[in-house]
N, C-alpha and C positions, 0 to 999 in steps of 0.2 A: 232416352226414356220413351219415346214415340215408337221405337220400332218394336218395345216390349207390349205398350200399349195394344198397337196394332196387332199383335202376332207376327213380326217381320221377323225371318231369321233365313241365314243361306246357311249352307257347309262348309264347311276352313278344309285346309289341304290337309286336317288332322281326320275327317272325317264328324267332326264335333259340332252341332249346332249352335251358330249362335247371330245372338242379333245384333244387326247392321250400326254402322253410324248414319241416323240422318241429318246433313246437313241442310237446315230452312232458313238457315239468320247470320245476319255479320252483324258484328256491331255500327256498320256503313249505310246498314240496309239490305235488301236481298244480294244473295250470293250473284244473281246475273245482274241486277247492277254493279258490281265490284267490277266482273269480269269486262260487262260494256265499257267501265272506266280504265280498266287494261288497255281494250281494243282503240277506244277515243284516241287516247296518250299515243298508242303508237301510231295510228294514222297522222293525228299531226307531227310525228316525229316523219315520216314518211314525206308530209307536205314540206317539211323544213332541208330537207334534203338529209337527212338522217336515215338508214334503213329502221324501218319498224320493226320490233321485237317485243317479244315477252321480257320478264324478268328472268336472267339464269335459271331461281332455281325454280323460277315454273313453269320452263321451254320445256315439252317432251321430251326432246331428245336438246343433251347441253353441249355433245361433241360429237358430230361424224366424221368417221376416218376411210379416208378415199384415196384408195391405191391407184396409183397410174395405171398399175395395167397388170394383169393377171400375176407377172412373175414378182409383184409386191404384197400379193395378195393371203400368205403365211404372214407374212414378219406382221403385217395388217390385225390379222387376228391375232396377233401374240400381244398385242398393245390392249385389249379387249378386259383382261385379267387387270391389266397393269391400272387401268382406269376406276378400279372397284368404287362403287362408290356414288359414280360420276354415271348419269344417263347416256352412255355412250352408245351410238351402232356403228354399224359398218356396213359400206354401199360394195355388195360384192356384185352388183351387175352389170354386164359387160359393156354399157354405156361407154359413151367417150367420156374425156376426164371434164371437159367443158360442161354435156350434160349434168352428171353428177354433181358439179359444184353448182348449179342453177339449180337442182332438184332441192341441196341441201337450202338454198338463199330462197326459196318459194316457200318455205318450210320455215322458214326464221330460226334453223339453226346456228345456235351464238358464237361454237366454234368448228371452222372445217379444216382438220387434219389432214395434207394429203400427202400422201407416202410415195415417193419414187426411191432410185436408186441411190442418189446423195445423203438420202434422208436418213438410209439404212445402212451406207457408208457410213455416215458420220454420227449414227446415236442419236439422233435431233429429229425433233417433227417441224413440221413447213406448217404453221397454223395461221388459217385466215381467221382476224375477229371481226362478225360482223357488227357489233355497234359502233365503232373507231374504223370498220373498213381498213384495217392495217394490215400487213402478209409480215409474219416474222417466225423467228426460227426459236426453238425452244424445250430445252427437257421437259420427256415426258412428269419427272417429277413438278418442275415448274409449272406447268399445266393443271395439273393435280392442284399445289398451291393456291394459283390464281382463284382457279373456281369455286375451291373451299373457302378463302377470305369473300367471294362474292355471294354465295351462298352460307356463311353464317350464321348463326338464330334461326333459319328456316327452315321448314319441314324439308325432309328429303324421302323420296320415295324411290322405287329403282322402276326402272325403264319399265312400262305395260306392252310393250310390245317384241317379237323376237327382235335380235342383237341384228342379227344378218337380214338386212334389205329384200333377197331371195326371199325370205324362209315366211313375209308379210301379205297380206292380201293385199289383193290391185283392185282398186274400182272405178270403173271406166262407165261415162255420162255422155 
C-alpha cells in the first residue's frame, strides 16, 4: 500500500506499470536486523569451527558447478537446465580448479559441483557440502532432492544474476 501511496511503480517485462512490494517490517523487527541476525549466527558458526553460511534457500547462488577444465565445460552447462529450479551457476573461467572452489567457499556457496572426466563417465556429480564439509558423489536428481527437502515452505526466487560467471561484472577495490 505505500508504494501506491507514494506513487512508486517500475515496468514488469510485460511493459505494464506497476507498483513495487515495499518491504519496511518483520514481524522480528526491521528487516536488517533479521538479516544482522543471519550474519551473527553464521560468524559464530565460523568461530565454532563450522563454515559460515546463509540458509539454502537464501544463499544467492545454492549450487556452483565447476568443471575441471575447459574439455568438461559442455557436459557442465548441460547440468544448468537439469537444475531448474535450484539457483544454480556455473564458473566457466579459466581459473584453476583450486581457485574456483575458493571463489565458490568466499561466496558461501552451499553446494560446489565439480565436474571432471569420471564424473561424466559415470552420470554422477562429485559435490562438495559446505555446512558438513563432506565431498560425496551423487545424482543429479538426488541433488535436486536434497535441496528441495531443505528449502521447503520457503520462498524461492531464481538466480538475479547471469548463470555463467564470464557473462557477470567484476569489481575490483
Amino acid at each position: 500500500e505505500n508504494a501506491e501511496r507514494f506513487g512508486i511503480t517500475f515496468t514488469d517485462e510485460d511493459g505494464k506499470k506497476r507498483h513495487p512490494l515495499i518491504l519496511h517490517l518483520s514481524p522480528s523487527g526491521a528487516v536488517e536486523r533479521v538479516l544482522y541476525a543471519l550474519l551473527e549466527k553464521a560468524a559464530a558458526a565460523g568461530k565454532a569451527g563450522t563454515p559460515p553460511m546463509l540458509p539454502v534457500w537464501l544463499s544467492p547462488t545454492q549450487v556452483r558447478i565447476v568443471p575441471i577444465s575447459e574439455d568438461q565445460l559442455e557436459y557442465a552447462k548441460s547440468l544448468l537446465p537439469r537444475l531448474d529450479g535450484i539457483r544454480a551457476d556455473l564458473d566457466d573461467s579459466n581459473d584453476t580448479l583450486g581457485k574456483k572452489i575458493r571463489n565458490a567457499e568466499k561466496e558461501w556457496v552451499p553446494y560446489i559441483v565439480v565436474i571432471g572426466k569420471k564424473e561424466i563417465e559415470g552420470g554422477t556429480l562429485n559435490v562438495r557440502v559446505r555446512q558438513t564439509k563432506e565431498q560425496t558423489e551423487m545424482a543429479v536428481d538426488a541433488l535436486r532432492h536434497r535441496i528441495a527437502t531443505e528449502t521447503r515452505g520457503r520462498p524461492s526466487r531464481p538466480l538475479a544474476e547471469p548463470a555463467f560467471l564470464s557473462e557477470r561484472p567484476i569489481f575490483r577495490g
